[in-house]
C-alpha positions as CSV (number, residue, x, y, z in Angstrom):
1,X,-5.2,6.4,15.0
2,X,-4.3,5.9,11.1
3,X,-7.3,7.3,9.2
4,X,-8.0,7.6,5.6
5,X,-11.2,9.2,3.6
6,X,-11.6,10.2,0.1
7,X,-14.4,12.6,-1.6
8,X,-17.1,10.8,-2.8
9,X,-16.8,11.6,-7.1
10,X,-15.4,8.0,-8.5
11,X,-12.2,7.5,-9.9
12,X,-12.8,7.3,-13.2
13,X,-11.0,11.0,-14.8
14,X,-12.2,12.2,-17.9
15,X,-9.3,12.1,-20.3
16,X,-9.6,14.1,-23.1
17,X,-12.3,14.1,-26.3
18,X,-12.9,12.8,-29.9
19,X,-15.5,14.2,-32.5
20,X,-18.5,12.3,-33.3
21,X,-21.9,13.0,-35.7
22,X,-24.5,13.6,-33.3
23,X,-27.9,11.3,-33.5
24,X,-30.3,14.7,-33.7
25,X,-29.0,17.8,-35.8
26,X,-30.6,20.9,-35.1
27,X,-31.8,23.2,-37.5
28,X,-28.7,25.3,-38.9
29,X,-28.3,28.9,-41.7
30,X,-26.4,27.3,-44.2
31,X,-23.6,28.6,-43.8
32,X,-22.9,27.0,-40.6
33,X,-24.1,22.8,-42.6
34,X,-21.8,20.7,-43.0
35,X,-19.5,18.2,-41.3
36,X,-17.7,20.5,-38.9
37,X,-21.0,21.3,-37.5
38,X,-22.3,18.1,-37.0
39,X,-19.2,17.4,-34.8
40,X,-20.0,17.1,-31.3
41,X,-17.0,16.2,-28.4
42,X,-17.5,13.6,-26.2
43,X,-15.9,12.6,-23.2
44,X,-13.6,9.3,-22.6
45,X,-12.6,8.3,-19.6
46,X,-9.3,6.7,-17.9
47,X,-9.1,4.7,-14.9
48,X,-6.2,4.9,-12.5
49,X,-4.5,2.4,-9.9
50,X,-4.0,4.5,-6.5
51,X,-3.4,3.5,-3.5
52,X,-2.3,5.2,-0.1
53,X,-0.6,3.8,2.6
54,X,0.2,6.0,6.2
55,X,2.7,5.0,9.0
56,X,3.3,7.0,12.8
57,X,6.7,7.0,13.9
58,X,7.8,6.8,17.3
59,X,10.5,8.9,17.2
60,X,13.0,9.6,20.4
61,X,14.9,12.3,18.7
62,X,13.9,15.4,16.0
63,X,16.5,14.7,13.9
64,X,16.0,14.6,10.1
65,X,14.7,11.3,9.5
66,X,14.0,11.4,5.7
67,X,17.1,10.0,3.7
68,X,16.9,7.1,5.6
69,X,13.3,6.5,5.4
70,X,13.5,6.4,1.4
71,X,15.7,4.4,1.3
72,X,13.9,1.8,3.2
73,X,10.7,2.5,1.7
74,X,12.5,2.5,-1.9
75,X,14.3,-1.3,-0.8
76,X,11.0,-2.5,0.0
77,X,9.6,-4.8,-2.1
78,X,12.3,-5.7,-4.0
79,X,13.3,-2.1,-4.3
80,X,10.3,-1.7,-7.2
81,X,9.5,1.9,-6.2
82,X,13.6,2.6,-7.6
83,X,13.7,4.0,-10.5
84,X,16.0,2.6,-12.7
85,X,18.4,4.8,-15.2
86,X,17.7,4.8,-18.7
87,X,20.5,3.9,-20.0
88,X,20.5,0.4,-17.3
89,X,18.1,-2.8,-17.7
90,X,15.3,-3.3,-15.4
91,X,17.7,-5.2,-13.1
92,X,18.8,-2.5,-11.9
93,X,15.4,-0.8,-11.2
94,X,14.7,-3.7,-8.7
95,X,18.1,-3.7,-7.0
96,X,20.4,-6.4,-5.4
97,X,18.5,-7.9,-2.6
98,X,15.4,-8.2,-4.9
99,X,13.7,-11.6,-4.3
100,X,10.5,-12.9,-6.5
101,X,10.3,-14.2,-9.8
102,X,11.8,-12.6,-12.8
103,X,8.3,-12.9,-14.8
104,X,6.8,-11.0,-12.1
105,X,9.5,-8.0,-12.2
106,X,9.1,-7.9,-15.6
107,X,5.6,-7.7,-15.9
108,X,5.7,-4.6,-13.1
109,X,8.5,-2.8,-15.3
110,X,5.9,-3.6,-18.1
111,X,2.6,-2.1,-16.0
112,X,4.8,0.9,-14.7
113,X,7.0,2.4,-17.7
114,X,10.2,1.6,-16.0
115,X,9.2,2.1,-12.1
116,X,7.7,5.1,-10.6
117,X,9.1,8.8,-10.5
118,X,9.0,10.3,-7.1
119,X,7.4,13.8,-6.7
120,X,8.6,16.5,-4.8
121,X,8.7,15.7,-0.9
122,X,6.6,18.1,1.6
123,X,7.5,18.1,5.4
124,X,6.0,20.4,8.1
125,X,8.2,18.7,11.8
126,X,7.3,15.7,11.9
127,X,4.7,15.1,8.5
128,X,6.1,14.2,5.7
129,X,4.3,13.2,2.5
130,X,5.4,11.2,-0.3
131,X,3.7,10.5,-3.7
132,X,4.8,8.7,-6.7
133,X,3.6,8.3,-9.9
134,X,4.5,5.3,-12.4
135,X,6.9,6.6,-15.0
136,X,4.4,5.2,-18.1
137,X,1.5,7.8,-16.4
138,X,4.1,10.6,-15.8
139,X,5.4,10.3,-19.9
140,X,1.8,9.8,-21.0
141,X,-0.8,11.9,-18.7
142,X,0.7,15.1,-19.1
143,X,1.2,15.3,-14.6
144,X,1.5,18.8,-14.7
145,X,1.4,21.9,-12.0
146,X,2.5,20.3,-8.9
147,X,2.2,22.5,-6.2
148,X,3.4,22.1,-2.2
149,X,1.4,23.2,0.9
150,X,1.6,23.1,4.7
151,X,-0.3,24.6,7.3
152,X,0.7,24.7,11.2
153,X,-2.2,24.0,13.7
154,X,-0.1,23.7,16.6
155,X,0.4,25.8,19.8
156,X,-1.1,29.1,18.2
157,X,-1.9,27.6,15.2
158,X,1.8,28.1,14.1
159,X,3.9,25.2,15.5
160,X,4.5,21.9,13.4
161,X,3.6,19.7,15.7
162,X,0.3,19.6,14.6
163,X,-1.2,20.5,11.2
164,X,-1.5,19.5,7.6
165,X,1.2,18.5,4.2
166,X,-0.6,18.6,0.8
167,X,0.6,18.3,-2.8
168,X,-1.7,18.5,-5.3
169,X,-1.4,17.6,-9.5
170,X,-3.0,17.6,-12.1
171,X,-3.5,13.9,-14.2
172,X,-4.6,14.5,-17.4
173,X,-7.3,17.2,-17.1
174,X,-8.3,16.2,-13.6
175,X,-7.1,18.3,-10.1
176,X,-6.1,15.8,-7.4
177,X,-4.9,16.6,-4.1
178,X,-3.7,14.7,-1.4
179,X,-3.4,15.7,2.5
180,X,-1.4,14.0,5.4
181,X,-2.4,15.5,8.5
182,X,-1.7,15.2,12.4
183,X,-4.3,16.5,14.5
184,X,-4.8,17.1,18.1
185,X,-4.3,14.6,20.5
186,X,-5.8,13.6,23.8
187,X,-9.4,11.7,24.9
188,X,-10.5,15.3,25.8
189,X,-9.4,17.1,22.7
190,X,-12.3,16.3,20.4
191,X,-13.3,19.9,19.9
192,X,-9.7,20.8,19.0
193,X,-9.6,18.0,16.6
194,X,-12.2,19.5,14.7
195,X,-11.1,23.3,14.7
196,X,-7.4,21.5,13.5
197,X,-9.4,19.8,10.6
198,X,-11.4,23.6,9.8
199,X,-8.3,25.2,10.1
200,X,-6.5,23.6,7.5
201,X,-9.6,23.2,5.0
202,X,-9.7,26.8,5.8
203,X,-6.0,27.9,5.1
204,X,-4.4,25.6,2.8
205,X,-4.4,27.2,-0.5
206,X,-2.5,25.9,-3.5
207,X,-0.9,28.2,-6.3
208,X,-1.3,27.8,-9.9
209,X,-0.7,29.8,-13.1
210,X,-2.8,29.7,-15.8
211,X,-2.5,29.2,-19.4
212,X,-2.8,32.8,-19.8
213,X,-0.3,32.9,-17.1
214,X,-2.7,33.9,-14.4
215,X,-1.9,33.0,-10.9
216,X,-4.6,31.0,-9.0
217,X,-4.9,29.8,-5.6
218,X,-7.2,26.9,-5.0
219,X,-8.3,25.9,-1.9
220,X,-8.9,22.0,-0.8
221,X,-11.8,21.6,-2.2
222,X,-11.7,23.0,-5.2
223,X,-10.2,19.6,-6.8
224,X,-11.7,16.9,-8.7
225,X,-10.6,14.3,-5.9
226,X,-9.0,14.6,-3.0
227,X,-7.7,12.1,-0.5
228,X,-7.5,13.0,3.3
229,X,-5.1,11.3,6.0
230,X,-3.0,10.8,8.0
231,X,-2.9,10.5,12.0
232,X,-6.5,11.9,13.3
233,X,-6.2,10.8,16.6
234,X,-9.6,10.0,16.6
235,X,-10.3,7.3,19.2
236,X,-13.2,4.4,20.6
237,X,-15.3,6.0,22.9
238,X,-17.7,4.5,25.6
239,X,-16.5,1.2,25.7
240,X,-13.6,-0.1,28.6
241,X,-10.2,-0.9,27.0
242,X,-11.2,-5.2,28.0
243,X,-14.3,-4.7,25.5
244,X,-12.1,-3.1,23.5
245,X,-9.5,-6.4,23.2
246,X,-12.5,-9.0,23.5
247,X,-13.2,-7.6,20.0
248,X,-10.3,-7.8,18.8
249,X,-8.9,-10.9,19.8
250,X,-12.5,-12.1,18.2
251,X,-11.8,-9.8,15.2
252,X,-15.3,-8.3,15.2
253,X,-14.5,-4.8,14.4
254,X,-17.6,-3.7,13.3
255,X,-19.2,-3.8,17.1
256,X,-16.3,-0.9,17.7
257,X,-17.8,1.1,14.9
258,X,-21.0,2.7,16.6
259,X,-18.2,3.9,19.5
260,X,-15.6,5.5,16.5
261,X,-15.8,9.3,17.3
262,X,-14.4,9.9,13.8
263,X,-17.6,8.2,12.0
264,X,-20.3,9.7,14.7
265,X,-19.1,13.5,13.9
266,X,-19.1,12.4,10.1
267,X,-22.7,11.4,10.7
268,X,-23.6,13.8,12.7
269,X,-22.1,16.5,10.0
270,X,-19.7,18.3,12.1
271,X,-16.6,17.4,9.6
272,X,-15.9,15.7,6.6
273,X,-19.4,16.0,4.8
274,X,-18.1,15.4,1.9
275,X,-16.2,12.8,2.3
276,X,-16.7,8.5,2.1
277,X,-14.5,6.2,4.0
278,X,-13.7,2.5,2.7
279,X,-14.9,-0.7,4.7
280,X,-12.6,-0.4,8.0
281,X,-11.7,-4.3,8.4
282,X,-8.2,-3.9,10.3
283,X,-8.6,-3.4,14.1
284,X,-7.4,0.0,16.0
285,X,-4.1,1.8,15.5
286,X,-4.2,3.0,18.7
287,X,-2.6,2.3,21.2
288,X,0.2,0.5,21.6
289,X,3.3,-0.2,24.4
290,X,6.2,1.4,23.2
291,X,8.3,-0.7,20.5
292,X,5.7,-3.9,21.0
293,X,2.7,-5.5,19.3
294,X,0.7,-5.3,22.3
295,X,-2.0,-2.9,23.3
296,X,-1.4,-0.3,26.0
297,X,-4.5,-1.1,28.3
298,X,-3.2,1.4,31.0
């Protein structure tokens, strides 16, 4: 099912520094005295709004699928991930069919700079990943060497069908990078869920030029936080799909946990070490009859 972890460093970014008279001077020739030696830097910090949202389409055909998935994503909501032109009012950043109260409309235009700026769009088949940025934290946080990735973990470790999207950024002085991935499916496929997951920690390797203009290549890790999801395929194990629905239907989830496969290889360190995973309080994606609400118990 839908799946979502995050490395463990917190989301607070260090921003930048200012100059301040440190409480202890050390001994100094005097050449070196006075107030530019006494200057010390220290760090401020800036916290950020993120959140990440996945969705698995059932899709009968291959056919490109992405101009009209914006624009229904972009309507939603009142149409408040639009961006509206500069030389228009913010009633146009919301669209026609936008429904809420003005105060509130105005108060996000406020909060965001105007809306959000969408970032380049990486798709490998069927993943696609999307990330926008307010337009105030794009003007004012210097977002700066975005870089596309994809790696294939299908048949041969080359088909699409399988595999991983990643853009990664930098905000301010921190690296952030963010994966959508689809790995293998199947109740019996556990092992090749986890090679899929090495593989592209393994591969994926971002470019960047340096000041110096250098080129770079940083690998997954390598960033100051990183988000990881997507469809894992990960499933309940041990229990029979009617103690599977008795818990749901009681919305107990936390019975299911000890049967998750994805959080007894985490604990058991065969993948994703490094990562933490937020409360799970929604029941299981998976699965579902075809174009219903209902759970597939066959």
């Amino acid at each position: 099912g839908m799946s979502t972890v995050g490395r463990t460093p917190p989301s607070n970014w260090t921003t930048g520094c200012r100059f301040r008279t440190p409480t202890n001077r050390l001994p100094t020739s005097t050449s070196l005295a006075g107030p530019l030696y006494r200057l010390c830097i220290q760090n401020s910090f800036q916290e950020l709004d993120l959140s990440l949202g996945g969705m698995a389409l059932n899709k009968a055909t291959a056919s490109p699928f992405e101009p009209l998935w914006l624009r229904q994503l972009e309507s939603a909501h009142g149409g408040l991930l639009r961006q509206s032109p500069a030389s228009t009012g913010f009633g146009d950043c919301v669209g026609d069919g936008a429904k809420g109260p003005a105060r509130f409309r105005r108060r996000w235009s406020k909060q965001t700079g105007g809306g959000f700026r969408r970032l380049p769009i990486v798709r490998l088949a069927g993943l696609l990943l999307i990330v926008y940025v307010s337009r105030r934290l794009y003007t004012r946080a210097h977002v700066s060497e975005i870089c596309l990735q994809s790696v294939p973990t299908g048949m041969f470790n080359v088909m699409g069908n399988k595999g991983a999207v990643g853009l990664r950024l930098t905000v301010y002085n921190s690296s952030m990078c963010f994966i959508n991935c689809h790995l293998a499916a199947g109740v019996a496929n556990k092992e090749r869920r986890i090679q899929d997951y090495s593989e592209i920690m393994r591969k994926m390797e971002f470019e960047r030029r340096t000041s110096t203009g250098e080129i770079q290549f940083l690998r997954i890790p390598e960033h100051d936080q990183l988000f990881f999801f997507g469809d894992m395929n990960y499933r309940i194990v041990g229990l029979t799909p009617a103690e599977n629905i008795g818990s749901i239907i009681r919305r107990t989830y936390e019975p299911l946990l000890k049967y998750d496969e994805l959080l007894n290889l985490r604990n058991s360190g065969r993948i994703m070490q490094s990562f933490s995973e937020g409360q799970i309080t929604f029941p299981p994606t998976y699965k579902f009859d075809i174009l219903t609400n209902t759970y597939c118990l066959t």
